[in-house]
N, CA, C and O of each residue as an XYZ file, in Angstrom:
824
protein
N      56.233    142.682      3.939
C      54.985    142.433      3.207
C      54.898    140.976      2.757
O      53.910    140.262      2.931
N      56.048    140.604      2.151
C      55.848    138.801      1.585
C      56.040    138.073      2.435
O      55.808    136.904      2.128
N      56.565    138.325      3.968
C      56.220    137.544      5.598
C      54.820    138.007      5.660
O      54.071    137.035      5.556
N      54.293    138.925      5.767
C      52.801    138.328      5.952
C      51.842    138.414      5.507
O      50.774    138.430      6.120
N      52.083    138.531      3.667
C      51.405    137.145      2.873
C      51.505    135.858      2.914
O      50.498    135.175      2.724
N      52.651    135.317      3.152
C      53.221    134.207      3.516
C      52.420    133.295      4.799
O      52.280    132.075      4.881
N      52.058    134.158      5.553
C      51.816    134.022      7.593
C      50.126    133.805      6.778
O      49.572    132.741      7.054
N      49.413    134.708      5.892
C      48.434    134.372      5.611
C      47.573    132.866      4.939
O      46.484    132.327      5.136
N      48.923    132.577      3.959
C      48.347    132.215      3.085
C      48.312    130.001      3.859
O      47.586    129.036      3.619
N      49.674    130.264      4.871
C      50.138    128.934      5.516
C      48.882    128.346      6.062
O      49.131    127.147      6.186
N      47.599    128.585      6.471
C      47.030    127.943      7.138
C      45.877    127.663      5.957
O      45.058    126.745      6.002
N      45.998    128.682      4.863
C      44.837    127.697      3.749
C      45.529    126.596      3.090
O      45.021    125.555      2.671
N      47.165    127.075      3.039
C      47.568    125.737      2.222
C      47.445    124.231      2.883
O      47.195    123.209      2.243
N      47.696    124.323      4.428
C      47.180    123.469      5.204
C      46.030    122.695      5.364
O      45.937    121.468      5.392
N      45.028    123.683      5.482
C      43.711    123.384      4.800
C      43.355    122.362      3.830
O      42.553    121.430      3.886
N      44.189    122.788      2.882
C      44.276    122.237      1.692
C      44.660    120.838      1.337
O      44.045    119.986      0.695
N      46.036    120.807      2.015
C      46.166    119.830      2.178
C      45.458    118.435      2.984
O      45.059    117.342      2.581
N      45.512    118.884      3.889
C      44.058    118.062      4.914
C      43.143    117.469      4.493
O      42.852    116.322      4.833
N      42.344    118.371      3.425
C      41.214    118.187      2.749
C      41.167    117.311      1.439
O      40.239    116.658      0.961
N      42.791    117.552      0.903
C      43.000    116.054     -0.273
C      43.469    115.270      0.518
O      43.407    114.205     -0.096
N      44.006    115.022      1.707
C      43.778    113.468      1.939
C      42.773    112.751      2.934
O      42.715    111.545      3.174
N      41.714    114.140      3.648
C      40.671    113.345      3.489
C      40.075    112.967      2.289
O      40.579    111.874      2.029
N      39.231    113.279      1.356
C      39.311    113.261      0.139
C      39.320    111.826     -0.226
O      38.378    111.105     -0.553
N      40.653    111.547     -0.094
C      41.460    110.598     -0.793
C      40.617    109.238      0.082
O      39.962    108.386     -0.520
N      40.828    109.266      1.832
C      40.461    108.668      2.527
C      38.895    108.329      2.001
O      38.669    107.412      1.211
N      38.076    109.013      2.435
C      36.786    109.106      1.723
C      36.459    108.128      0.421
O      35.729    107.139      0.492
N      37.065    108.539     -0.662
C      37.028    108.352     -1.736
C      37.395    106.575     -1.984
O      36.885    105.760     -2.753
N      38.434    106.446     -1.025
C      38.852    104.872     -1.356
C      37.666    103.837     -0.590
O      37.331    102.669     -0.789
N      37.228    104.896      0.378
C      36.035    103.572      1.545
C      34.591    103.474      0.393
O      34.012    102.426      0.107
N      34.304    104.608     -0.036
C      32.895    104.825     -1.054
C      33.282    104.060     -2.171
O      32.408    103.615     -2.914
N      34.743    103.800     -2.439
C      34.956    103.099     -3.971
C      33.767    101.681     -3.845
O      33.305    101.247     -2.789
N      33.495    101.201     -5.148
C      32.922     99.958     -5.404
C      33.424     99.030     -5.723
O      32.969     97.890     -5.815
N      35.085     99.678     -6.061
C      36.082     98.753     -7.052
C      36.493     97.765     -6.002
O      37.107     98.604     -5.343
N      36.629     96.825     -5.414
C      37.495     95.762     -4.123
C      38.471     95.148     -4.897
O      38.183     94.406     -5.836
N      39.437     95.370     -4.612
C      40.548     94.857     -4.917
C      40.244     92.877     -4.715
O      39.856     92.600     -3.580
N      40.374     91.793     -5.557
C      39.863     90.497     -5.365
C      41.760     89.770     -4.963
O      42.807     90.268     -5.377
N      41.646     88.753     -4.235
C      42.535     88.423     -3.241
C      42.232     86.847     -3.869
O      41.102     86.452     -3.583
N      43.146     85.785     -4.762
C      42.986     84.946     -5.481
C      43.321     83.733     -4.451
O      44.545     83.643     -4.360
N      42.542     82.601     -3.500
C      43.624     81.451     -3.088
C      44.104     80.575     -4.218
O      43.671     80.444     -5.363
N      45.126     80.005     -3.583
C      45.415     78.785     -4.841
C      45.854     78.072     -3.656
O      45.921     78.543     -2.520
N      46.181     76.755     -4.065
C      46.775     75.709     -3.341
C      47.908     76.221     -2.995
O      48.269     75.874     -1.870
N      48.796     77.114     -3.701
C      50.090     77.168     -2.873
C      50.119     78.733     -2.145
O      50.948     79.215     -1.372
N      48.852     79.321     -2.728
C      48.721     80.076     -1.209
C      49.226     79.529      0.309
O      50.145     79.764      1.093
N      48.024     78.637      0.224
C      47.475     78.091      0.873
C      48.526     77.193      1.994
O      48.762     77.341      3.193
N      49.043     76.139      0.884
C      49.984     75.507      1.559
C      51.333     76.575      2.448
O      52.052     76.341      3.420
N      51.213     77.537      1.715
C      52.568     78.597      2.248
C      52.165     78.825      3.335
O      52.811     78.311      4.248
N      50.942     79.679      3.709
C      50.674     79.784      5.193
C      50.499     79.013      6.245
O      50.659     79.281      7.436
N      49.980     77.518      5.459
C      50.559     76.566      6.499
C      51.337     75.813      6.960
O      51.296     75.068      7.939
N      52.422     76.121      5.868
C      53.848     75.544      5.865
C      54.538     76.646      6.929
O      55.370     76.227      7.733
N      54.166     78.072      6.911
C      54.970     78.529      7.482
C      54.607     78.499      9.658
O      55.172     78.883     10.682
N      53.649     77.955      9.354
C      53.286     77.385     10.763
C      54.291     76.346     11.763
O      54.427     76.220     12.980
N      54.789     75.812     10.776
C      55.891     74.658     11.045
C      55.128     73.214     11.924
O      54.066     72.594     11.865
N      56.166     73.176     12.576
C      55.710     72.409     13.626
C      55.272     72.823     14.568
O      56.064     73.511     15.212
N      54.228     72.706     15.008
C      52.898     73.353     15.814
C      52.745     72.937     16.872
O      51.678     72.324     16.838
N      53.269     72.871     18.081
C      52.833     72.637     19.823
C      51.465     73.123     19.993
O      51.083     74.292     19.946
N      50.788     72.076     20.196
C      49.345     72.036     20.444
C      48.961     71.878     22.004
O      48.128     72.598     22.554
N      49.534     71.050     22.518
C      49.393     70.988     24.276
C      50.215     70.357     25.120
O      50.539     69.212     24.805
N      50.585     70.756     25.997
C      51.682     70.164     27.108
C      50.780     69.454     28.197
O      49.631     69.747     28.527
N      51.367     68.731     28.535
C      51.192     67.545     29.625
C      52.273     67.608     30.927
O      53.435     67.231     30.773
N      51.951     67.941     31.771
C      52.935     68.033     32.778
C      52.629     66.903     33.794
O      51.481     66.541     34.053
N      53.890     66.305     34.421
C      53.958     65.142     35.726
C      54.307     65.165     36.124
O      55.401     65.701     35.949
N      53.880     64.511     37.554
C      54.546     64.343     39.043
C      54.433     63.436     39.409
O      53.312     63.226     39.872
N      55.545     62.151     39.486
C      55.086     60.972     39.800
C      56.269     60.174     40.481
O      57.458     60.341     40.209
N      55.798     59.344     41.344
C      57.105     58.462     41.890
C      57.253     57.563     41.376
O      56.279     56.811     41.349
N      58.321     57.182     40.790
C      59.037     56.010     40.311
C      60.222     55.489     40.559
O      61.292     56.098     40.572
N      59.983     53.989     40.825
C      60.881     53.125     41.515
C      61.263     52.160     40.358
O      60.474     51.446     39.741
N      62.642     52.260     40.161
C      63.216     51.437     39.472
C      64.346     50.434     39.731
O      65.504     50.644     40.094
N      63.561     49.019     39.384
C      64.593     48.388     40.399
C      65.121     47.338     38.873
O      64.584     47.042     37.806
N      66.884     46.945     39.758
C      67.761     46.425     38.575
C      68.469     45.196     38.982
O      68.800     45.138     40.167
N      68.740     44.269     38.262
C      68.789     43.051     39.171
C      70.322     42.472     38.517
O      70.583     42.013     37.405
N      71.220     42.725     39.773
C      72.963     42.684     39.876
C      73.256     41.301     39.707
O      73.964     40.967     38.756
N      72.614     40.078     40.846
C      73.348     39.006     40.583
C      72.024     38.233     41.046
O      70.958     38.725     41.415
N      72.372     36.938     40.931
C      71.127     36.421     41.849
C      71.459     35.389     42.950
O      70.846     34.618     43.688
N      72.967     35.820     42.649
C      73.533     36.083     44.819
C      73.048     37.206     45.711
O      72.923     37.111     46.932
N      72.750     38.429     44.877
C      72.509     39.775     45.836
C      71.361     40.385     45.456
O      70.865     40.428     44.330
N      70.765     41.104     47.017
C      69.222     41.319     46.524
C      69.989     42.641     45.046
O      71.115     43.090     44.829
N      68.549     42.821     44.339
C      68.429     43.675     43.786
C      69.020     45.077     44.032
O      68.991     45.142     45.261
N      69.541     46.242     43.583
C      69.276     47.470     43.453
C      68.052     48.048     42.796
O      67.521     47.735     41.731
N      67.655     49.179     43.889
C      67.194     50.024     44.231
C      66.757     51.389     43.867
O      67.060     52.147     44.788
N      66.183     51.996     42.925
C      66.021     53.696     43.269
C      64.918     54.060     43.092
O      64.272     53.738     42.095
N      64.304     55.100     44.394
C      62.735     55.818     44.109
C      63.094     57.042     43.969
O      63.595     57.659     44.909
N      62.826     57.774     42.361
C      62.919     59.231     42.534
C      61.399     59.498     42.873
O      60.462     58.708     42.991
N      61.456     60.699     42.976
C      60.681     61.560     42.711
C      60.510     62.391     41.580
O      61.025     63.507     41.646
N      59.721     61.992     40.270
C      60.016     62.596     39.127
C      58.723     63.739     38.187
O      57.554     63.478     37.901
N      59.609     65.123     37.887
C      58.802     66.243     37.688
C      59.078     65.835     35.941
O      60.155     65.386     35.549
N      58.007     66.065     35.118
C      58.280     65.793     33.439
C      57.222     66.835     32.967
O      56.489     67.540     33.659
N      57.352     66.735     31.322
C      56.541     67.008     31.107
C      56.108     66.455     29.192
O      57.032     66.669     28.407
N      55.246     66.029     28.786
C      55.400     66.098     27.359
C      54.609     66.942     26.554
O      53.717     67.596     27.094
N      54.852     67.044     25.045
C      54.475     67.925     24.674
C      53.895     67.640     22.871
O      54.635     67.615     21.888
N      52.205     67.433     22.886
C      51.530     67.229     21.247
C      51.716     68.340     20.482
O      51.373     69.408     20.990
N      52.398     68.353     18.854
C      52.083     68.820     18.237
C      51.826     68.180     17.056
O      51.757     66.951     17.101
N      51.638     68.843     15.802
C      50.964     68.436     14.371
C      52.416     68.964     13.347
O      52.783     70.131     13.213
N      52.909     68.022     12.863
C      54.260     68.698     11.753
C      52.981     69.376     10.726
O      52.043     68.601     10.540
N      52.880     70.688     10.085
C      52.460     71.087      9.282
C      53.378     71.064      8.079
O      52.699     71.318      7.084
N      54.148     70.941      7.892
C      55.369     70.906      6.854
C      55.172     69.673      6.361
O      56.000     69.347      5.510
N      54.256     68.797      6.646
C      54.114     67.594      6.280
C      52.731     67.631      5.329
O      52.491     66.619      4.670
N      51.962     68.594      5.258
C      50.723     69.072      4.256
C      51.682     69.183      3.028
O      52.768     69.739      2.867
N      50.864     68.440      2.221
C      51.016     68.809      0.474
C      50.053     69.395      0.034
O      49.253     69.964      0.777
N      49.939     69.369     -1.322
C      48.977     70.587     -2.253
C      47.830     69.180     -2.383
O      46.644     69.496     -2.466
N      48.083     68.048     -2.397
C      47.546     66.792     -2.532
C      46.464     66.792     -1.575
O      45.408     66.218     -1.843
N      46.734     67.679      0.047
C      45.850     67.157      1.053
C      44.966     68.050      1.243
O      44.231     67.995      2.229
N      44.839     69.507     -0.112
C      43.963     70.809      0.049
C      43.136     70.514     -1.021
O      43.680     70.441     -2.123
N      42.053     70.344     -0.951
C      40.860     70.765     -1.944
C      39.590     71.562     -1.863
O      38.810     71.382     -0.928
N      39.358     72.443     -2.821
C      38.231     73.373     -2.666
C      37.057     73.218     -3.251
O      36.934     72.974     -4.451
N      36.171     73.341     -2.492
C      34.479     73.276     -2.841
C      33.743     74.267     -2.819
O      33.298     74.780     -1.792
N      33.486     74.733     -4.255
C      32.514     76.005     -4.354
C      32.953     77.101     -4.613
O      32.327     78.095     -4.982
N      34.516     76.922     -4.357
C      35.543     78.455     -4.394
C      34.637     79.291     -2.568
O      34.312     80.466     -2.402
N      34.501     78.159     -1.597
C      33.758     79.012     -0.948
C      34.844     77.917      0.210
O      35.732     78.356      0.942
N      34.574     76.957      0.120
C      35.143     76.086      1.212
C      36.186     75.111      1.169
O      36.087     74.030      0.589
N      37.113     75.486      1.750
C      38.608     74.637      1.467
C      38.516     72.931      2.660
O      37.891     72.587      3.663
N      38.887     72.715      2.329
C      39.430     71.314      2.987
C      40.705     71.128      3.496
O      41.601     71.539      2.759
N      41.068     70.591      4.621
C      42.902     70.237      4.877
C      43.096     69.281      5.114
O      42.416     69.241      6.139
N      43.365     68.655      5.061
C      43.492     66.841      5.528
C      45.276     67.045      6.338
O      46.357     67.178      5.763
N      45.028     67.006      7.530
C      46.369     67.035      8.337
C      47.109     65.868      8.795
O      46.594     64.759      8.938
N      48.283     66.137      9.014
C      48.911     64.832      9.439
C      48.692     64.662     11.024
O      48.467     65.458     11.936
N      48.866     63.211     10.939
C      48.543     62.576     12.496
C      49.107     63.211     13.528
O      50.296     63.466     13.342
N      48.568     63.625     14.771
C      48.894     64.288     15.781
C      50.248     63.376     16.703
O      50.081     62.208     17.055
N      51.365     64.042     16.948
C      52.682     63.451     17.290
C      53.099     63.719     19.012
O      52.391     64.437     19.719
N      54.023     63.205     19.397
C      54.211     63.567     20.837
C      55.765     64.324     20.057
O      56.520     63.655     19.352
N      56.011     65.953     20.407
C      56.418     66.304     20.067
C      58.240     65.979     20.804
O      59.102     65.413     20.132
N      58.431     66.373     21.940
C      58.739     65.721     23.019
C      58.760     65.351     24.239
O      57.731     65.650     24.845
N      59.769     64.656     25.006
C      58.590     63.974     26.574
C      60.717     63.663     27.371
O      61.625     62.899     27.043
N      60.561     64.827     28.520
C      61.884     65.006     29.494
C      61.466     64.591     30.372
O      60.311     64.168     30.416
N      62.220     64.582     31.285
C      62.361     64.796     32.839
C      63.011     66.336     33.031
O      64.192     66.579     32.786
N      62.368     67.004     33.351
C      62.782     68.183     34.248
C      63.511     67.934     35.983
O      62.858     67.930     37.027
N      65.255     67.716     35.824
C      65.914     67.872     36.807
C      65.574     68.144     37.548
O      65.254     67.475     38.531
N      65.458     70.035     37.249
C      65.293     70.678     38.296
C      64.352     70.558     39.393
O      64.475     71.001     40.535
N      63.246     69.794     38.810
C      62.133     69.378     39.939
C      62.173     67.926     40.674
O      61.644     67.419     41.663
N      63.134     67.511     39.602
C      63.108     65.709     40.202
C      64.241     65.560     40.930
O      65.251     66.258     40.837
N      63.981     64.233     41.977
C      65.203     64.392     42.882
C      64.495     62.811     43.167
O      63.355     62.368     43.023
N      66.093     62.093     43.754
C      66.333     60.745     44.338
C      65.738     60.802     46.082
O      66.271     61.334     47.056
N      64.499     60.060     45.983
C      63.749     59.570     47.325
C      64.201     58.726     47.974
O      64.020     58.814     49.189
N      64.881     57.701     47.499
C      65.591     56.435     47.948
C      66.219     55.761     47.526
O      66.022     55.639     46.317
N      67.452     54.798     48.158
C      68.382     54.180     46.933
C      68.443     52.713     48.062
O      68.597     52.684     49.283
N      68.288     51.811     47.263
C      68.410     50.653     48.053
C      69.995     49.757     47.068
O      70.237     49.873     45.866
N      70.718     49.015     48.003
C      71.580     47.911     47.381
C      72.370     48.449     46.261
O      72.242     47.792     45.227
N      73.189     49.517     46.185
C      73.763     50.706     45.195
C      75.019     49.847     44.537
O      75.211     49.848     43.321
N      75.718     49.233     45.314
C      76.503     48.274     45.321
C      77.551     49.003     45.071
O      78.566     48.308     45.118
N      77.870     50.694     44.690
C      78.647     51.531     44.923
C      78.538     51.809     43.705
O      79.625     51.944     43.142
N      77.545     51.962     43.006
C      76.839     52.268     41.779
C      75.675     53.168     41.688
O      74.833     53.147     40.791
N      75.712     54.086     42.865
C      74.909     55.018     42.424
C      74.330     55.624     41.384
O      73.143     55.438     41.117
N      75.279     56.580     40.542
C      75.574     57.377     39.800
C      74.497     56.960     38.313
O      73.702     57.557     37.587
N      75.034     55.661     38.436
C      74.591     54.562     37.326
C      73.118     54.288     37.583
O      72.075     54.180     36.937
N      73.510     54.230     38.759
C      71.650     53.467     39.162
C      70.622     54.701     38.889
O      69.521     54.480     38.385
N      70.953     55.734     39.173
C      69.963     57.358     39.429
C      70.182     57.501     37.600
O      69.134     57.922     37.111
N      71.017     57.310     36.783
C      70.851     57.968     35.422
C      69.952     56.750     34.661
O      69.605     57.011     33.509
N      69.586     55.561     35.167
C      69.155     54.161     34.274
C      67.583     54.490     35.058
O      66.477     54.130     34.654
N      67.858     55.161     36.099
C      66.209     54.856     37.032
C      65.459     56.477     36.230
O      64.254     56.384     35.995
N      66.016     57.602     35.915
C      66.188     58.805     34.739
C      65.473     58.465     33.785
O      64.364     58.874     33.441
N      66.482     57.297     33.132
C      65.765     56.862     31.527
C      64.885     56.469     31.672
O      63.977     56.815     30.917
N      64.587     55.359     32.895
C      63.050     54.689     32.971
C      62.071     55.915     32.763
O      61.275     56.063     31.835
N      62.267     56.625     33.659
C      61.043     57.452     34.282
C      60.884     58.470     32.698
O      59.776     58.795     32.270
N      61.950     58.782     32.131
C      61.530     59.420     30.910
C      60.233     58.395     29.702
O      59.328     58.704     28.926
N      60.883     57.109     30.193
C      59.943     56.701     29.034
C      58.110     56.322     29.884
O      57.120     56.012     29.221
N      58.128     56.431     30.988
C      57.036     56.412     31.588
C      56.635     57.971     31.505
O      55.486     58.100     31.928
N      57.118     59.027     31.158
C      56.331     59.446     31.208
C      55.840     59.492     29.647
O      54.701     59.933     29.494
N      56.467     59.140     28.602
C      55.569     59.501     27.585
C      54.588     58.343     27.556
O      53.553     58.488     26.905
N      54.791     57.340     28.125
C      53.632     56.418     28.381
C      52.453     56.555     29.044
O      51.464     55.836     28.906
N      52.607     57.739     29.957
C      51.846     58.315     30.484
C      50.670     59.569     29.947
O      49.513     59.816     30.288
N      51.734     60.265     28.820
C      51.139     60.858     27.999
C      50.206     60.134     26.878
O      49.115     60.579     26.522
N      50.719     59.128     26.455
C      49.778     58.377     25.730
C      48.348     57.764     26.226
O      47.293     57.770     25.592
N      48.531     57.368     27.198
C      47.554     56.550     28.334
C      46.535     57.786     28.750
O      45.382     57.424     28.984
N      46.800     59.110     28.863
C      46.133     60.229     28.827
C      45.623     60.749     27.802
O      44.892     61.737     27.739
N      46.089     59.938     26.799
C      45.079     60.839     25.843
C      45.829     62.131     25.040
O      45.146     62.948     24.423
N      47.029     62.209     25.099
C      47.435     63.843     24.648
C      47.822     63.615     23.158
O      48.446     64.567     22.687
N      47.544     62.318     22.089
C      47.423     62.303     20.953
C      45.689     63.566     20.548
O      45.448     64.652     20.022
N      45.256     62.894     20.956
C      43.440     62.867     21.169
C      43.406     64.084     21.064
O      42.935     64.595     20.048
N      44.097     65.132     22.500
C      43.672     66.451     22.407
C      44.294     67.593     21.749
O      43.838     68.718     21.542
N      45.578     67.015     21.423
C      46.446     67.129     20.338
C      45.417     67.634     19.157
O      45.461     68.827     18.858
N      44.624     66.891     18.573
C      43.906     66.866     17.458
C      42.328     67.701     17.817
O      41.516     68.148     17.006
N      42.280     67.705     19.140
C      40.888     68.670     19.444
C      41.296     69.787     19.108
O      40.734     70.322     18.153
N      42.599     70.611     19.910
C      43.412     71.440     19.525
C      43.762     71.829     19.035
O      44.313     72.874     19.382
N      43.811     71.284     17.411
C      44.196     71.783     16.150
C      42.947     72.299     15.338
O      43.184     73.134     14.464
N      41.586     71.877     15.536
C      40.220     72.291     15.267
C      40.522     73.361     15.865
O      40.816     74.242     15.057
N      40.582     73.685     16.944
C      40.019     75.058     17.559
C      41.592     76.252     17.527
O      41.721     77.476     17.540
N      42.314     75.367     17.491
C      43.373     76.764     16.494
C      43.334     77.058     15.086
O      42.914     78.024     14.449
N      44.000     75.736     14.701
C      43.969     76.653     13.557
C      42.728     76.694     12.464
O      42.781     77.179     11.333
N      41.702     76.118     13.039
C      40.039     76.410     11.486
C      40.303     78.077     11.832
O      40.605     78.723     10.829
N      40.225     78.911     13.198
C      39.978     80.419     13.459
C      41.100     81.009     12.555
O      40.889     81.979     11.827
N      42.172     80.449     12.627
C      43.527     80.910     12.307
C      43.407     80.789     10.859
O      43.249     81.918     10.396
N      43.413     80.082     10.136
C      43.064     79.623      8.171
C      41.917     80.407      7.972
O      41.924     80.908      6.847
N      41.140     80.638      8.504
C      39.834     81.302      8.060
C      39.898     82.675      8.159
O      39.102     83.522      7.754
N      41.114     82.810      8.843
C      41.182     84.608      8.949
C      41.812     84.862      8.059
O      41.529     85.906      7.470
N      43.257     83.800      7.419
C      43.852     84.046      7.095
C      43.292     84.200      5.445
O      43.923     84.980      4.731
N      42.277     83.560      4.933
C      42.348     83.119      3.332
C      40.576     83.403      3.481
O      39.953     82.841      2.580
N      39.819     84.083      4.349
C      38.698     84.449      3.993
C      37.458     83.224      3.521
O      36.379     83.663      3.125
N      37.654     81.807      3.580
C      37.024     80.923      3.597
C      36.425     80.439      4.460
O      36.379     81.063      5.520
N      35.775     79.219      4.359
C      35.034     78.389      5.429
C      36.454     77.181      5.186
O      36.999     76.787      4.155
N      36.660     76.909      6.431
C      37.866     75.956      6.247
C      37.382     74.348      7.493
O      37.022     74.223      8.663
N      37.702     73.330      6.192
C      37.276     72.071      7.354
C      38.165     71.341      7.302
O      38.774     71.222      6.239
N      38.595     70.486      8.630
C      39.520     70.275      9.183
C      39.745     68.825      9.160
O      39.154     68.191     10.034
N      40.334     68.302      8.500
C      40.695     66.510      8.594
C      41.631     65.976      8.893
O      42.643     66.475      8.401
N      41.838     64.845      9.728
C      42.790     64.068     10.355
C      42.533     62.955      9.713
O      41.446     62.394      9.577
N      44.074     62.502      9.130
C      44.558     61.594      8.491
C      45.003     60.627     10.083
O      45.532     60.978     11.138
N      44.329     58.938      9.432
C      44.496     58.156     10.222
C      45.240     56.739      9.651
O      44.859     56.131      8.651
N      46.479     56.319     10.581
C      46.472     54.785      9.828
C      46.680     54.131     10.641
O      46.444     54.726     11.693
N      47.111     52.886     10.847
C      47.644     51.572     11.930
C      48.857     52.085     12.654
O      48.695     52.315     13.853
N      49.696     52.240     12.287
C      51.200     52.817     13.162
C      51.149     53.221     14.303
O      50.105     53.671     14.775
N      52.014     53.160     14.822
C      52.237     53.027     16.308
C      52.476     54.863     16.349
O      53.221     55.484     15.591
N      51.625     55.448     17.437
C      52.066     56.547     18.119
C      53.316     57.332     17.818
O      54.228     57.422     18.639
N      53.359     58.114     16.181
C      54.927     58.600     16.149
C      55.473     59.553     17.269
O      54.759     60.496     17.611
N      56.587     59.381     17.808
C      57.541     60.451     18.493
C      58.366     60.756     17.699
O      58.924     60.078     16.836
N      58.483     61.955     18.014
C      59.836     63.003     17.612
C      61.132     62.901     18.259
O      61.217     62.711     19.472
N      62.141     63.018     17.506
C      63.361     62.889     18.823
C      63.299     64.116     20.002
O      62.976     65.238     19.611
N      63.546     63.950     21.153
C      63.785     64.584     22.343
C      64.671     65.872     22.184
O      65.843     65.811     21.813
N      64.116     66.873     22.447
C      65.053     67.718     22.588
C      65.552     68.540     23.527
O      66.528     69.247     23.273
């Protein structure tokens, strides 16, 4: 007999249950009360501190370079044409924002004033590059292919510069992160680049 009162009673308590947490569901969407979500500057700065350093766009190359080195001026020159695969790479240090570079207008619209767009770093990728030619080695290969290496590394971030990948570096940071801050903190968020005289900072190579 108390198995099936029991067998009866299981599918109203079910019921029951169901029905307080729709209920509940219901009850919290119809509320009027909204919970209010406060920014402050160190909101603010936290979420974009925790962004770090930010890779904004890569630059990839393929280029021949001949680097020539001059032994004596009894003997012609040495010689080397690689063939060289690179690539570099803009980002923005966000860790470099203070509470100094956020200000708000209206409690509706924040401001960021960002730091200058950087070449984050700029290789030679080995694996794609390879020695085309070696003239007058003088039995100095080895030497000649790792000095004709370094050249071509610093051509290519010269190359990156000469392209422009400061520039889009900073287009790039408009169209990430204003979508990205604005989702994050519910504002209208506008976007400023800090500018001065200095030369093109790089990052060390890694």
């Amino acid at each position: 007999m108390l198995r099936y009162i029991i067998r009866r009673l299981i599918p109203w308590i079910l019921i029951a249950i169901i029905g307080f947490f729709v209920w509940r569901k219901l009850g919290s969407s119809f509320s009027t009360d909204k919970a209010t979500v406060k920014i402050t500057h160190n909101t603010i700065l936290e979420k974009i501190d925790d962004l770090g350093n930010l890779e904004l766009v890569r630059y990839n190359f393929k280029d021949v370079v001949e680097y020539e080195k001059e032994v004596s001026q009894w003997l012609p020159n040495s010689k080397s044409v690689l063939i060289v695969a690179g690539e570099a790479v803009g980002c923005i240090d966000l860790r470099q924002v203070t509470a100094q570079d956020i200000t708000f207008t209206n409690d509706s619209v924040i401001t960021v004033k960002l730091p200058e767009p950087q070449i984050c770093y700029f290789k030679v990728d080995h694996n794609k590059s390879k020695v085309f030619a070696m003239q007058n080695t003088y039995f100095q290969d080895a030497e000649l292919v790792d000095e004709g290496y370094k050249f071509a590394e610093k051509h290519i971030r010269q190359s990156a510069l000469n392209s422009g990948i400061l520039q889009q570096t900073a287009v790039n940071a408009d169209k990430i992160l204003k979508p990205l801050l604005e989702s994050l903190t519910g504002k209208q968020i506008i976007l400023e680049h800090k500018h001065t005289t200095k030369a093109p900072p790089v990052l060390p190579k890694r």
